[in-house]
C-alpha positions, 0 to 999 in steps of 0.5 A, spaced: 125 480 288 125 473 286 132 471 288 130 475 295 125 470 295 129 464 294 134 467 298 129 467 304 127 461 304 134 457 303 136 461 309 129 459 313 130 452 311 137 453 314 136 455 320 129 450 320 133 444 320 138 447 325 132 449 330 129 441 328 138 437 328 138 441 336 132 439 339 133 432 335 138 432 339 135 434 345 131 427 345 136 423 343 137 419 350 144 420 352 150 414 351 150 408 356 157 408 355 163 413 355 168 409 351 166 402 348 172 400 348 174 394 353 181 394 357 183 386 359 187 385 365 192 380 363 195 377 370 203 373 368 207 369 371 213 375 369 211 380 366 218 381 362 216 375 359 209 377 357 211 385 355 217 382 350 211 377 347 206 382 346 210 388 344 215 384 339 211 378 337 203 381 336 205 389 335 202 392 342 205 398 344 207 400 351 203 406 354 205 406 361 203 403 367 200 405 374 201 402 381 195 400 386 197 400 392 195 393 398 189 399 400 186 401 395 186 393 392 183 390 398 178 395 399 176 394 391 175 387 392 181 386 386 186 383 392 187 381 399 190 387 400 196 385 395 199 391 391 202 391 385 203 394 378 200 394 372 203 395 365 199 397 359 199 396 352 195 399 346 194 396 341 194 402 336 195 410 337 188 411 337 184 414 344 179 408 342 185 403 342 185 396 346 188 396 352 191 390 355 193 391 363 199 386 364 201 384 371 204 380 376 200 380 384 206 377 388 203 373 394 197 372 392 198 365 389 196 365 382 194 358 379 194 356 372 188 355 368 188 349 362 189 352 356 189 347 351 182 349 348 178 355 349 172 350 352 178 347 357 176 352 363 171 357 364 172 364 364 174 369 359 178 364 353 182 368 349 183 375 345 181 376 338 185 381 333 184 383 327 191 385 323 191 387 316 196 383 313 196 375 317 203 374 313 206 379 316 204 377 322 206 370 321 213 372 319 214 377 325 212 372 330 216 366 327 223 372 328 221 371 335 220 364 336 212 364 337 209 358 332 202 358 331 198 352 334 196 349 327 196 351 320 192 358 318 185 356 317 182 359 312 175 363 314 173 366 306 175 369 301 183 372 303 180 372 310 184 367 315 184 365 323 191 363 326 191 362 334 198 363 337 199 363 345 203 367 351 208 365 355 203 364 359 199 359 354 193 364 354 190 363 346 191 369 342 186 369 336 189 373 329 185 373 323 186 377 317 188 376 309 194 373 307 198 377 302 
């Protein structure tokens, strides 16, 4: 009779906390938002370029493209009604992964912006990426000719920061140990 009693009662408990988790759940307000992951649209002066320097020289990986036709660019406000053609690169296999969509607009005159320090325009300024070995980076981006703009900073402990640019001058902020 005793284990009967036990028995009930770790099966009352059960079902009890499961009854209290769903209408905890119930409550719970939903998500604002779906992914909390951020795609950056990059535009390029050439996008062969700017592929070959984030592919080879930071690591992302491309993960296809898609084409925005001049009506639907002008009717999103995105351009006067140039079309053009988006590559994306991951950075990572993860659904969560980072996502930047490199392009060119053609016609659509696009200007440099000064990119000789994060304060020298307004506007987004950089991207930071946090690698896992900042020597291995260095050594991969000294294979493809990209030179960091100082030495690395150390930040604390083995954690240290290095800025690199695109072919473009955007700053790329990398930080992670040096091993």
């Amino acid at each position: 009779m005793r284990k009967y009693r036990i028995h009930v009662l770790v099966m009352v408990g059960i079902v009890g906390g499961g009854i209290i988790m769903a209408a905890a759940q119930q409550n719970s307000p939903k998500a604002e938002f779906s992914r909390t992951t951020i795609d950056l649209g990059l535009i390029v002066s050439d996008v062969e370029k700017a592929a070959k320097f984030y592919t080879e020289a930071i690591g992302f990986t491309e993960a296809g493209g898609f084409d925005v036709p001049a009506q639907m660019a002008g009717d999103t406000g995105l351009t006067d009604n140039h079309p053009f053609q988006v590559r994306v690169f991951a950075l990572g296999k993860e659904p969560t992964a980072t996502n930047l969509k490199i392009m060119t607009i053609p016609g659509a005159g696009s200007k440099k912006v000064d990119n000789q320090y994060i304060g020298s325009s307004l506007g987004f300024r950089y991207l930071t990426i946090t690698v896992a070995d900042l020597t291995k980076t260095m050594e991969r981006l000294r294979q493809h000719g990209v030179a960091p703009v100082r030495e690395p900073y150390r930040l604390g402990g083995n954690n240290y920061l290095i800025l690199v640019k695109d072919p473009d001058g955007n700053i790329i902020e990398l930080i992670g140990p040096k091993q």
